[in-house]
Structure formats: C-alpha cells, structure tokens
C-alpha positions as CSV (number, residue, x, y, z in Angstrom):
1,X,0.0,10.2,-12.1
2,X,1.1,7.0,-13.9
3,X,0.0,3.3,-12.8
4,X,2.0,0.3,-14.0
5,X,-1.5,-1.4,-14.7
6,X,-2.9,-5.0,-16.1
7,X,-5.2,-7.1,-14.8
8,X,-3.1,-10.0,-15.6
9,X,-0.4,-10.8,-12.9
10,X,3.1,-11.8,-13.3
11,X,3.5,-9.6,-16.4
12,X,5.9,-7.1,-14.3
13,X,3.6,-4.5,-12.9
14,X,5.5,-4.1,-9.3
15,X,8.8,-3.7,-11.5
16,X,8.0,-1.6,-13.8
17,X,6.3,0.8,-11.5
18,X,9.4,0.4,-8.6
19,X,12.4,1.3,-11.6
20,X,10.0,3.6,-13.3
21,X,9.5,5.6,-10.5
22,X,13.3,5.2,-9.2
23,X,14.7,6.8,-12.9
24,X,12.4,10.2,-12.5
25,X,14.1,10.5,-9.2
26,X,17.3,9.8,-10.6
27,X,16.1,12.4,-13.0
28,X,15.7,15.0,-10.7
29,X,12.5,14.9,-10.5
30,X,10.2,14.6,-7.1
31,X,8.5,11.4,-7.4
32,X,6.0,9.1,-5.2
33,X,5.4,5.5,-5.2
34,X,2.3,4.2,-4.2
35,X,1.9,0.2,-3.3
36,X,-1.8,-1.0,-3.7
37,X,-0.8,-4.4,-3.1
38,X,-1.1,-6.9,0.0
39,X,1.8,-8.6,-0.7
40,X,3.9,-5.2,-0.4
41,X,6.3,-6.4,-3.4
42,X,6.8,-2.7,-4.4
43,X,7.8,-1.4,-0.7
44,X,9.9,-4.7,-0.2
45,X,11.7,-3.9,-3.8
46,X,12.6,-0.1,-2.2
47,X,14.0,-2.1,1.1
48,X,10.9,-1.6,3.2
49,X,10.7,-4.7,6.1
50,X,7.4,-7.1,5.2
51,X,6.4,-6.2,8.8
52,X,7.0,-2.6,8.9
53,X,4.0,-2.0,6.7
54,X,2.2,0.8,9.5
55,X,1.1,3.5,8.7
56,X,0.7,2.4,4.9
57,X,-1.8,2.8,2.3
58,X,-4.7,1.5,4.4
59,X,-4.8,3.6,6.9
60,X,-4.7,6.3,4.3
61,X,-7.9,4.8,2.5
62,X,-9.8,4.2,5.4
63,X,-9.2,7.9,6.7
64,X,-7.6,6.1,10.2
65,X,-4.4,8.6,9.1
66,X,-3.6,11.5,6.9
67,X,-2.0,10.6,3.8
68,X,1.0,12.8,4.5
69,X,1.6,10.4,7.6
70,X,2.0,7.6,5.6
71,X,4.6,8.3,3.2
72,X,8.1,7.7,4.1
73,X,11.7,8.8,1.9
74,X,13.3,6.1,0.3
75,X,17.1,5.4,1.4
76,X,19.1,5.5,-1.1
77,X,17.4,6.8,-3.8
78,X,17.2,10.9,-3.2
79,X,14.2,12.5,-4.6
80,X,11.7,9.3,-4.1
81,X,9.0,8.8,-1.5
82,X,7.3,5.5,-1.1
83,X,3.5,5.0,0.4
84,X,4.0,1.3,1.5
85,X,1.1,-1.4,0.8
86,X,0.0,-3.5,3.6
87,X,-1.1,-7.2,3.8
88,X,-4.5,-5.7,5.1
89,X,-5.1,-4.3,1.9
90,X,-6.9,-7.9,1.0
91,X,-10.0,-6.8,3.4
92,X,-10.4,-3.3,1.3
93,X,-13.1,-4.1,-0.6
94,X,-15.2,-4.8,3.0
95,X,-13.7,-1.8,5.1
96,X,-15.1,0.4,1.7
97,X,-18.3,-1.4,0.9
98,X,-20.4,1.1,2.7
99,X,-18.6,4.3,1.4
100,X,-19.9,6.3,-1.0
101,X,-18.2,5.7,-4.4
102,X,-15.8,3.6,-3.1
103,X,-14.1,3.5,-6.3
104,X,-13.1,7.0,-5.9
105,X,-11.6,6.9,-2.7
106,X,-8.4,6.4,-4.2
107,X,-8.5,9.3,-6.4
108,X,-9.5,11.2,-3.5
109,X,-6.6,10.5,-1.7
110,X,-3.9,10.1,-4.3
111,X,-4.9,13.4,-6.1
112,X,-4.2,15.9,-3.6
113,X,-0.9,14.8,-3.4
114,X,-0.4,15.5,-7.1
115,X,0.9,19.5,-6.1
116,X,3.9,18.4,-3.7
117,X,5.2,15.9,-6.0
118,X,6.5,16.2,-9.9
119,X,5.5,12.0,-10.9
120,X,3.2,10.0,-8.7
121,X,3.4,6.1,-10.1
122,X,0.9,3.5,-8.9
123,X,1.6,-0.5,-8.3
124,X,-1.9,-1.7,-9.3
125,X,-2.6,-4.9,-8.1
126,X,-3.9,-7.6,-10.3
127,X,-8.1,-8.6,-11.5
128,X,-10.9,-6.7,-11.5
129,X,-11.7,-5.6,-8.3
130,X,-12.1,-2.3,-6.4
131,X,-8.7,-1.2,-6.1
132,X,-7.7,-2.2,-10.1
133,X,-10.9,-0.5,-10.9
134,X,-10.0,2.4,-8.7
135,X,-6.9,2.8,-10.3
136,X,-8.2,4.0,-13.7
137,X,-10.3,6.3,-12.3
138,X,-7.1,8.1,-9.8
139,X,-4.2,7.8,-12.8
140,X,-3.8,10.2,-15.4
141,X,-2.0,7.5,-17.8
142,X,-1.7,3.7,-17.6
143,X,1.6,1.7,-19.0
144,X,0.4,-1.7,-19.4
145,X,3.3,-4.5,-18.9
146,X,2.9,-7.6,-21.1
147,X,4.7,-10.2,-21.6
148,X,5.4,-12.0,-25.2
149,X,3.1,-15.1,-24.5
150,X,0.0,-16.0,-25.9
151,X,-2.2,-16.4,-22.8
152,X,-1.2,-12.8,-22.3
153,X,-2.1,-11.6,-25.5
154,X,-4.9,-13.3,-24.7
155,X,-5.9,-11.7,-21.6
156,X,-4.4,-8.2,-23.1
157,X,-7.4,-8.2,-25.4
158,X,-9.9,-8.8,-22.7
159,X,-8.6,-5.8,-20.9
160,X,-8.6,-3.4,-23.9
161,X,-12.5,-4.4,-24.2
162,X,-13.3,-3.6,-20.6
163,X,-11.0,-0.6,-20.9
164,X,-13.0,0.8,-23.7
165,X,-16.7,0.4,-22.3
166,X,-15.5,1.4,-19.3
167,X,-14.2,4.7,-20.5
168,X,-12.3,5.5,-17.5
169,X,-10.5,8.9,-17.6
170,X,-6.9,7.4,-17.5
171,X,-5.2,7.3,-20.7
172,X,-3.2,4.4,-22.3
173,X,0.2,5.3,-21.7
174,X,1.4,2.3,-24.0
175,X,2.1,-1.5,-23.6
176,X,5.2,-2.0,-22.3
177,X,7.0,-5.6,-23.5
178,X,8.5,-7.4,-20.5
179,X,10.4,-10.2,-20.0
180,X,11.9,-10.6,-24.0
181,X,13.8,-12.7,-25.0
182,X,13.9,-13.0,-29.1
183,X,15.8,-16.4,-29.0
184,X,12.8,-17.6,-28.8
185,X,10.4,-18.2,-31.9
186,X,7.1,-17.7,-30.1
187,X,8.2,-14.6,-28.5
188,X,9.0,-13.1,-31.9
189,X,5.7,-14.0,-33.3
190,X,3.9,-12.2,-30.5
191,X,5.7,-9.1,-30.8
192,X,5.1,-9.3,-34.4
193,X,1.7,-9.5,-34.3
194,X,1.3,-6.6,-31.2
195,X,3.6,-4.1,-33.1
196,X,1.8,-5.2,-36.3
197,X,-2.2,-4.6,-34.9
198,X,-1.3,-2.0,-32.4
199,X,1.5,0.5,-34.5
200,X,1.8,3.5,-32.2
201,X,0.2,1.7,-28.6
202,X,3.2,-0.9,-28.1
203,X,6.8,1.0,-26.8
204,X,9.9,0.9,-28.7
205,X,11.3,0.1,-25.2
206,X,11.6,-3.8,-24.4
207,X,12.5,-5.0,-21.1
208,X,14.8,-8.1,-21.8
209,X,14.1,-10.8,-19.3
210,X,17.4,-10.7,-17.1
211,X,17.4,-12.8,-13.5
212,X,18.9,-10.0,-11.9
213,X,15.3,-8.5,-12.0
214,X,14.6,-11.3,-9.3
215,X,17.7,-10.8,-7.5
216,X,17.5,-7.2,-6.9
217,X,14.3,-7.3,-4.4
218,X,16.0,-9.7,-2.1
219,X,18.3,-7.1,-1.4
220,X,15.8,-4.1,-1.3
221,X,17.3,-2.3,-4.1
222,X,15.5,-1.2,-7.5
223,X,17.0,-3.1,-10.5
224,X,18.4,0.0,-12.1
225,X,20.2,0.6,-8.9
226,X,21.1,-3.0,-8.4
C-alpha cells in the first residue's frame, strides 16, 4: 500500500498517485486506486464524472456499503481499479468523531483489500487532519511529492518533524521532485540543497514540469496514457 502523501497541496499528490498507479497496471500488475479527496481530482484524472461519485469512498468509511461495492474497473487502463472520492468526504471528520479510533478506520478498510490486489496507492488529501493522519497509519510506504520551491522546502521540513514524533508505521518511500524545471536558478539551488542534506531520501526520478500534465485530466486520461 503506497500513498502519494504531503501535507502541502499543489505539490502533485493526485498525479503522482493517478500515473503511479496507472504504470503498475500497465505493468501487469493488479492495482487499486484510492481517492481520499472531496474534490475527486484522482477519479476525474481516470475519466470518472464529478457527479457520478456514489457509491465512493464514503460510503465505504462510514460502513453505509461494503468496500467491494465501491470500487469500479478503470476503462481503458486493464488491470486498474479505482475507489472514487466524493465531495462529501469534507464532512468525514464529523460522520467519524464518535467512532472509536477514527484514525484507523481507514486502515481497517483499505487493508483487507491488500490480498485481492498486487499495489494499492492512496491520493492523500492535503493538512493535518483525520484522513492525512489516517493515511500514515493504513500505507505501508509514503512517496512524498515536492516541488523545487522554497516555501516547500519549507513546509517539507515541518512534515519530516511531525513524521518523526509521530512515528507512524508507514515508511518514507522517498521525495519525489515535481514540477522541474533546471532553467531556472532557484530550482537548481533547491535540488541542490535536498540531494545534498537528504543523499539516499530524494529520487533519482524528476518529474519535469510539462502542461500536458494539466491537459490530460480534462480529458479523463492519466498523463502517461495521454
């Protein structure tokens, strides 16, 4: 179980997750996407509707459906399964706030779905609250998108300290860079000073900033595919 996570938005989360997960199907290998965010950017980014968002991933946490209800084969893209997020997904903290450990309740229903599929990635949404929380606790490894900018270094060492006393059970997959573009002077000098303070957490992959990454979801189709 993988989760594109940082609690910093607009750093590529959704993306990373939607082509990560749509290259280990194109891999051959059985693979799940799960959207944890209101907005449904993910499910839209596989060609889901913005309306068609029932059942989804809050029916499934508030035990209203099975999980196995909820998920739904991607067109197009053979060997990938989405479980759509929902716009109801920004009252989740309330509908959980009297269940017990509500921070595990996404571990409790992600995990079981860990023996039908070979990769299970997770969208995280963005901050600090119960789902983003619950996501370290249901993911076996975390890839953290970041993008070359100083606010986000900024913020990338804020999350490394809650990470740490937190000592959730997910491990750091690795940052991933996003967005790169080395014509500029300030992007070098971040990436210098992550790979230089960070030697074996930052990927040798970089995702070069391209605008067909924001064309591709208008057309419901991952940007590998696009």
């Amino acid at each position: 179980i993988i989760a594109g996570f940082n609690p910093k938005g607009g750093c590529g989360k959704t993306t990373t997750a939607v082509n990560l997960a749509t290259t280990l199907a194109g891999m051959g290998r059985s693979t799940l996407l799960v959207d944890l965010e209101a907005d449904m950017n993910a499910s839209i980014s596989l060609g889901a509707r913005p309306g068609d968002s029932r059942p989804s991933m809050v029916d499934a946490l508030r035990r209203d459906r099975r999980v196995t209800d909820t998920l739904r084969p991607v067109e197009g893209v053979s060997g990938l399964h989405l479980l759509p997020g929902s716009p109801a997904m920004t009252g989740i903290d309330r509908s959980l706030q009297h269940v017990r450990q509500p921070d595990r309740r996404l571990a409790d229903v992600i995990k079981p779905l860990a023996s039908s599929f070979d990769v299970i990635v997770l969208d995280a949404p963005s901050g600090y609250a119960l789902m983003p929380t619950s996501v370290t606790l249901a993911a076996d490894h975390l890839i953290v998108p970041l993008r070359a900018e100083y606010l986000a270094l900024e913020s990338l060492a804020h999350f490394l300290r809650w990470y740490r006393d937190r000592r959730a059970p997910a491990q750091l997959a690795g940052i991933l860079l996003t967005m790169v573009n080395h014509r500029r002077p300030t992007t070098r000098e971040i990436i210098k000073i992550l790979r230089t303070h960070n030697r074996r957490g930052v990927l040798r992959t970089e995702i070069p900033e391209d605008p067909r990454a924001a064309e591709a979801p208008s057309h419901g189709v991952p940007l590998v595919r696009y």
